[in-house]
C-alpha positions in Angstrom: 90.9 78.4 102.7 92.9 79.1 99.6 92.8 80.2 96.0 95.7 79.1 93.3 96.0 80.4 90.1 98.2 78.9 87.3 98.4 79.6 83.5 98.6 77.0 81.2 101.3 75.5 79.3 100.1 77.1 75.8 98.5 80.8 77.9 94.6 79.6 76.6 93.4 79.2 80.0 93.6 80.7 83.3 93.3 77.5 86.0 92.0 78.5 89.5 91.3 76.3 92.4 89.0 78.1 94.7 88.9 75.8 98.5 87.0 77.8 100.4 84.3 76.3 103.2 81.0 78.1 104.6 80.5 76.6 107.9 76.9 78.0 109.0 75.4 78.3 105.5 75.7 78.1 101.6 77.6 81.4 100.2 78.1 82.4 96.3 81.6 82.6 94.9 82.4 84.3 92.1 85.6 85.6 90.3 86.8 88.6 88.9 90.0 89.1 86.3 92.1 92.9 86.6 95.5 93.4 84.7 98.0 95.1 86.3 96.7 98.6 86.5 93.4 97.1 88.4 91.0 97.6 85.6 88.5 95.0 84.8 89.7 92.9 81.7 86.8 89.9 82.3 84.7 90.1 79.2 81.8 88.0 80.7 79.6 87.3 83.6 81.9 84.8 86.4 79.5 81.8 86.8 78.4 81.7 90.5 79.7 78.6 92.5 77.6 77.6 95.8 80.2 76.9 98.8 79.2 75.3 101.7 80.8 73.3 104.5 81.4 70.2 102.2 81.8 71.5 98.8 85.8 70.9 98.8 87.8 72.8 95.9 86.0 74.1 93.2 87.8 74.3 89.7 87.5 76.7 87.3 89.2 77.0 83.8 89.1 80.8 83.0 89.8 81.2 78.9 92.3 83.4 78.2 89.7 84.4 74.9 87.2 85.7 77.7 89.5 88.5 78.8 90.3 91.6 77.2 94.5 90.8 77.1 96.1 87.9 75.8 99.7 88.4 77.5 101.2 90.0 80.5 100.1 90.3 84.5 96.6 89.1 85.3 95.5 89.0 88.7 92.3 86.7 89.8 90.0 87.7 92.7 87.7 85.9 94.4 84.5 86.8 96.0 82.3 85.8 98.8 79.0 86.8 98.5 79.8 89.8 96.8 83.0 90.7 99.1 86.9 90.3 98.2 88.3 87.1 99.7 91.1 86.8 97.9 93.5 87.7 95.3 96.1 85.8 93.0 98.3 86.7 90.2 100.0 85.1 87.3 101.8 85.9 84.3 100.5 84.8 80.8 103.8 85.1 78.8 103.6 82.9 75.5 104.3 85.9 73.6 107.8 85.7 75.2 108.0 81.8 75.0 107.9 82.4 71.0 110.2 85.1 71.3 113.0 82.7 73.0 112.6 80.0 70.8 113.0 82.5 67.6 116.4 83.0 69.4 117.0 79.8 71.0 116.6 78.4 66.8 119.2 81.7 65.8 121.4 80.0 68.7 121.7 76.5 66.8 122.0 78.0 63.7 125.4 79.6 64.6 128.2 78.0 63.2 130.6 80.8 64.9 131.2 82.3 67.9 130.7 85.6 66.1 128.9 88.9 66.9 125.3 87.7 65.8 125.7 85.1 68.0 126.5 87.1 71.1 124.3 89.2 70.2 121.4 86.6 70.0 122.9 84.8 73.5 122.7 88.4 75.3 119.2 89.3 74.0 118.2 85.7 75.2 119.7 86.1 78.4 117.9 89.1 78.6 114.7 88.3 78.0 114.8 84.6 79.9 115.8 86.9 83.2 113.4 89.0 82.8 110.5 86.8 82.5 111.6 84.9 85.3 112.2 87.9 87.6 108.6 88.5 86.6 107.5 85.2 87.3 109.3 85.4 90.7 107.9 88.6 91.7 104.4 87.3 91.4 105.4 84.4 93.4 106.1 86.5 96.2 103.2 88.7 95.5 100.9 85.4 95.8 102.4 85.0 99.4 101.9 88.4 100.7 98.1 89.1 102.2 95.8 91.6 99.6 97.1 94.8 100.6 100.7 94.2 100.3 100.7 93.1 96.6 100.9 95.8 94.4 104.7 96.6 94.4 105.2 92.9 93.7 102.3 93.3 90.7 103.6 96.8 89.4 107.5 95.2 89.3 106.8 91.9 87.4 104.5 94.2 84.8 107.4 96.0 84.6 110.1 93.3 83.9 107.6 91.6 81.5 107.1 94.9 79.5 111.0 95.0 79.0 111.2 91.6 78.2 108.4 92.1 75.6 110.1 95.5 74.3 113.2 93.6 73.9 111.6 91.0 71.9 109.6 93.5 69.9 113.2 94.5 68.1 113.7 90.6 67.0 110.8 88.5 67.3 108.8 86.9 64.4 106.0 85.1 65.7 103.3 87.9 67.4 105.5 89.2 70.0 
């Protein structure tokens, strides 16, 4: 019994692969969508999946355009028959994808080993360790059981709100 959650390449969707088995009887799943504070950010009604003892995995794209954020953590929860099962959480960070490709392009365009350019390597560096740490923390989050997770949650918000302040000060593309 498992849930995975994984955003996609371009942050419009939210994929989650629910494999969960009710051996005596048919049970509802549903899903539920929290940033990281915990508040509710799932704009409609989760469709109700029927799980029984051969139903195998059930996919579900989530759109990114049915939640109230468009960046940053997003944790997914899943429910049996109205109870917490399970909880998974991954980082939509496109916003900082543009950010390091407006520097990334600032990078190629250096004919010089000047200031700018260290200046545009550093604040790349930056940003691309950030993210990751981010991306690593919810990795480890995703490992740990329910009740052990917000730390893990709580530090990659935080590594992913510096990233994003740090692109805020250079970025051109929505940052």
């Amino acid at each position: 019994m498992a849930l995975t959650v994984a955003a996609s390449n371009t942050c419009e969707q939210i994929n989650i692969v629910a494999n969960y088995y009710s051996a005596t009887t048919s049970a509802v799943l549903t899903f539920g969508a929290f940033n990281s504070s915990g508040s509710n950010i799932l704009n409609i009604t989760s469709p109700n999946f029927t799980v029984t003892s051969n139903s195998g995995a059930i996919n579900y794209p989530l759109l990114v355009s049915d939640l109230s954020l468009t960046n940053g953590v997003v944790t997914i929860v899943s429910y049996i028959n109205g109870a917490e099962k399970d909880r998974k959480s991954v980082l939509l960070g496109c916003n900082i994808d543009c950010c390091l490709a407006k520097l990334t392009n600032e990078l190629i365009d250096c004919a010089c080993d000047c200031p700018k350019c260290a200046s545009s390597l550093a604040k790349a560096q930056k940003v691309m360790l950030l993210l990751k740490s981010a991306e690593y923390s919810l990795s480890q989050s995703n490992l740990k059981p329910n009740t052990l997770q917000t730390g893990y949650i709580t530090d990659a918000h935080n590594k992913y709100t510096k990233a994003k302040e740090v692109c805020d000060n250079s970025c051109g593309c929505d940052c």
